[in-house]
Backbone as a ProteinNet text record, in pm:
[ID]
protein_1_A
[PRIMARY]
XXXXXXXXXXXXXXXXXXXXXXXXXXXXXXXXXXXXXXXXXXXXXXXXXXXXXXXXXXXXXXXXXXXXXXXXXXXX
[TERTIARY]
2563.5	2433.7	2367.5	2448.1	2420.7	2329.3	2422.1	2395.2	2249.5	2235.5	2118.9	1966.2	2027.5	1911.3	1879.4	1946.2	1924.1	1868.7	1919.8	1864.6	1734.4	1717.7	1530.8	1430.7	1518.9	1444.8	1381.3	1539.9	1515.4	1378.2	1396.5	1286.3	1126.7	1136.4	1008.4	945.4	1028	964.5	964.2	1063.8	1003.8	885.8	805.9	732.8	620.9	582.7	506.8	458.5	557	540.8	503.3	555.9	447.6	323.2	294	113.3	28.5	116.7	32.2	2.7	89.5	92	32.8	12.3	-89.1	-217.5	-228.7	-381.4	-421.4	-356.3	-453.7	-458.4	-391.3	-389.9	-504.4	-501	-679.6	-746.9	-770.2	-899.7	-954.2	-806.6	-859.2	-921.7	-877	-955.1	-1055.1	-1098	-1245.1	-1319.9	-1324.3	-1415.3	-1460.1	-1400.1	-1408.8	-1440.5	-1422.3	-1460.9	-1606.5	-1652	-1821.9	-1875.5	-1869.2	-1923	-1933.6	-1845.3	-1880.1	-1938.8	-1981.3	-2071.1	-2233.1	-2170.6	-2316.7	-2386.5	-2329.7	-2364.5	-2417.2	-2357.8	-2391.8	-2540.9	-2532.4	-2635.6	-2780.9	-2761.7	-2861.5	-2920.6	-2791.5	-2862.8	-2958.1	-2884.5	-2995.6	-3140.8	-3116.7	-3232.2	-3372.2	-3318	-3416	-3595.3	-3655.3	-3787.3	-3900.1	-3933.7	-4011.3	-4127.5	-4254.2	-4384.4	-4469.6	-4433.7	-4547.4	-4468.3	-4366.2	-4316.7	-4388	-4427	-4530.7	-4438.9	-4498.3	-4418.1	-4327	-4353.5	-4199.2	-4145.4	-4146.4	-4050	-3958.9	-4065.3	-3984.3	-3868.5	-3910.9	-3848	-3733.3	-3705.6	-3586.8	-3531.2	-3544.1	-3468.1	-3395.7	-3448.2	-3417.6	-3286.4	-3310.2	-3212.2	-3140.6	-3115.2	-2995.3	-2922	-3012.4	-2893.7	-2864.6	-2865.4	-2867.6	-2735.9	-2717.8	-2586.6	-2527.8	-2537.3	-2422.3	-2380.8	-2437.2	-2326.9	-2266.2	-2318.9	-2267.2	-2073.1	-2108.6	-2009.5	-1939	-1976.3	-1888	-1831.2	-1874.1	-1817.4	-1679.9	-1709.7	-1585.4	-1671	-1794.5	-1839	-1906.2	-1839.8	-1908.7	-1992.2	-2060.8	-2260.2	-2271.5	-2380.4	-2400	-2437.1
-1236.4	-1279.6	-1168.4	-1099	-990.8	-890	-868.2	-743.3	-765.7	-908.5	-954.2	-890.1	-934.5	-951.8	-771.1	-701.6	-550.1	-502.9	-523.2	-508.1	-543	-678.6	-730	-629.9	-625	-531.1	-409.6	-322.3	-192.7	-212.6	-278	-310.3	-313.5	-382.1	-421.6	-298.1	-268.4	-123.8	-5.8	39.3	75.5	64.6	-59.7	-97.2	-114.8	-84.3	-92.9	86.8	153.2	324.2	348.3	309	385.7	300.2	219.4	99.2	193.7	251.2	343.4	498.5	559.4	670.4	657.2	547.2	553	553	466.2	394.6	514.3	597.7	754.9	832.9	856.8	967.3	928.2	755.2	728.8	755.2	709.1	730.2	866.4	947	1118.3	1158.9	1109.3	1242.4	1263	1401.6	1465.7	1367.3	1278	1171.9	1080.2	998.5	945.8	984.2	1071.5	1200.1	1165.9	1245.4	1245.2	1157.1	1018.8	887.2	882.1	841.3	819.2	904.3	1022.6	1129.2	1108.7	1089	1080.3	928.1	807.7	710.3	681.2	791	832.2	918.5	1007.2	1075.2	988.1	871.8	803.1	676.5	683.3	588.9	689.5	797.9	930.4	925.4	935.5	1003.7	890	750.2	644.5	678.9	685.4	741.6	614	679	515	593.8	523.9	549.2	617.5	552.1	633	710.5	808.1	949.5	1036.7	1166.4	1257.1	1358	1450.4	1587.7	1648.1	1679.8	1778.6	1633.2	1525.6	1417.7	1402.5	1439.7	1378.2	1499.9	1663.3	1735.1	1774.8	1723.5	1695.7	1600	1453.2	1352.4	1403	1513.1	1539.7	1678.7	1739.5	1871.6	1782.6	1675.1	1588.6	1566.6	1510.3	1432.7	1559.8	1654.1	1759.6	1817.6	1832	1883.8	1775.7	1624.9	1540.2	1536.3	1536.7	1553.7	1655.7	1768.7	1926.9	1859.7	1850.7	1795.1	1658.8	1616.3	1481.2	1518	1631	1674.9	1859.6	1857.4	1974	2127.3	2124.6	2218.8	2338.3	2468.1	2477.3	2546.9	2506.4	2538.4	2663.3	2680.6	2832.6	2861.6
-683.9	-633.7	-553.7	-468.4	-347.2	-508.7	-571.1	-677.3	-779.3	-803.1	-852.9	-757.8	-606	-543.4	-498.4	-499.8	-487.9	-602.8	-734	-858.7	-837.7	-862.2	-810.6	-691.1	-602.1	-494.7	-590.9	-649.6	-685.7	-758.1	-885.5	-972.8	-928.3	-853.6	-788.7	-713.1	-638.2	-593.6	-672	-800.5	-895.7	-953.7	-1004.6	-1064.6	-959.7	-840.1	-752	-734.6	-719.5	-757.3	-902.4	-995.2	-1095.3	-1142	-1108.4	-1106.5	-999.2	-859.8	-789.8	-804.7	-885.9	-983	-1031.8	-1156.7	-1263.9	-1246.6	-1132.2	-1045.4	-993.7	-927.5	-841.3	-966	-1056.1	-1185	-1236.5	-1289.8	-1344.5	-1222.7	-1082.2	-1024.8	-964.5	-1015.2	-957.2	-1079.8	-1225.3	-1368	-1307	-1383.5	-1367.1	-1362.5	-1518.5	-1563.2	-1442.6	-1432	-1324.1	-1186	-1151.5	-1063.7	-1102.4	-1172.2	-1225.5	-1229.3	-1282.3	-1306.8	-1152.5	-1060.5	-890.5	-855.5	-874.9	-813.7	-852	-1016.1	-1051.9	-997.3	-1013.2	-938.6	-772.2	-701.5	-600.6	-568.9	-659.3	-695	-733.7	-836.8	-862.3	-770.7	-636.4	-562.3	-458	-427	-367.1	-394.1	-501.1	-580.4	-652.6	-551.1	-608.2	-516.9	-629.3	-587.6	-515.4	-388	-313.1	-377.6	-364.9	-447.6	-302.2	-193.4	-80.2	-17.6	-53.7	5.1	-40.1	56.1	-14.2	-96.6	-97.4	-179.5	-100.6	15.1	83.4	186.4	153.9	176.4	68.9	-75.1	-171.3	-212.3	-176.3	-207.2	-108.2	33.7	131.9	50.1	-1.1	-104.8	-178.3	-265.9	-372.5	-366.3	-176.1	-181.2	-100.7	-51.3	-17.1	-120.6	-235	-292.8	-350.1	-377.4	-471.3	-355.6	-287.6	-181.7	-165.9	-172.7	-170.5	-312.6	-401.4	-553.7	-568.7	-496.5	-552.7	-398.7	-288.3	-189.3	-254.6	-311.4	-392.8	-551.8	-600.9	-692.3	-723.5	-539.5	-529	-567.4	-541.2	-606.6	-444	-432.8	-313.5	-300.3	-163.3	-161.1	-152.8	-153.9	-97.8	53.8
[MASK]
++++++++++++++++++++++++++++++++++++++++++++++++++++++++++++++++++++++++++++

């Protein structure tokens, strides 16, 4: 019974380490990487209608340095 219930333990925490292996390996790819950047990027970059021109062009070099900073890429 003792040997059952260590077995079960082992298992379980086996199977709890590689679901969290697998889970950071998918949520680090590049791919995925990009899709959250770029999604990030498109909430930046939502255009209000009464911002003027150098309001709209600070909008536009924010989001433009938070994707380049959310995608590992460095500034100048």
């Amino acid at each position: 019974m003792n040997n059952f219930r260590i077995a079960k333990i082992i298992i379980v925490f086996l199977s709890l380490s590689y679901l969290s292996v697998s889970f950071l390996r998918n949520y680090n790819s590049p791919e995925n990487i990009e899709k959250r950047c770029i999604l990030k990027f498109e909430n930046d970059f939502k255009n209000n209608l009464g911002t003027s021109h150098k309001e709209w062009n600070q909008i536009l070099d924010l989001a433009d340095n938070n994707y380049l900073k959310c995608m590992g890429i460095p500034q100048y």
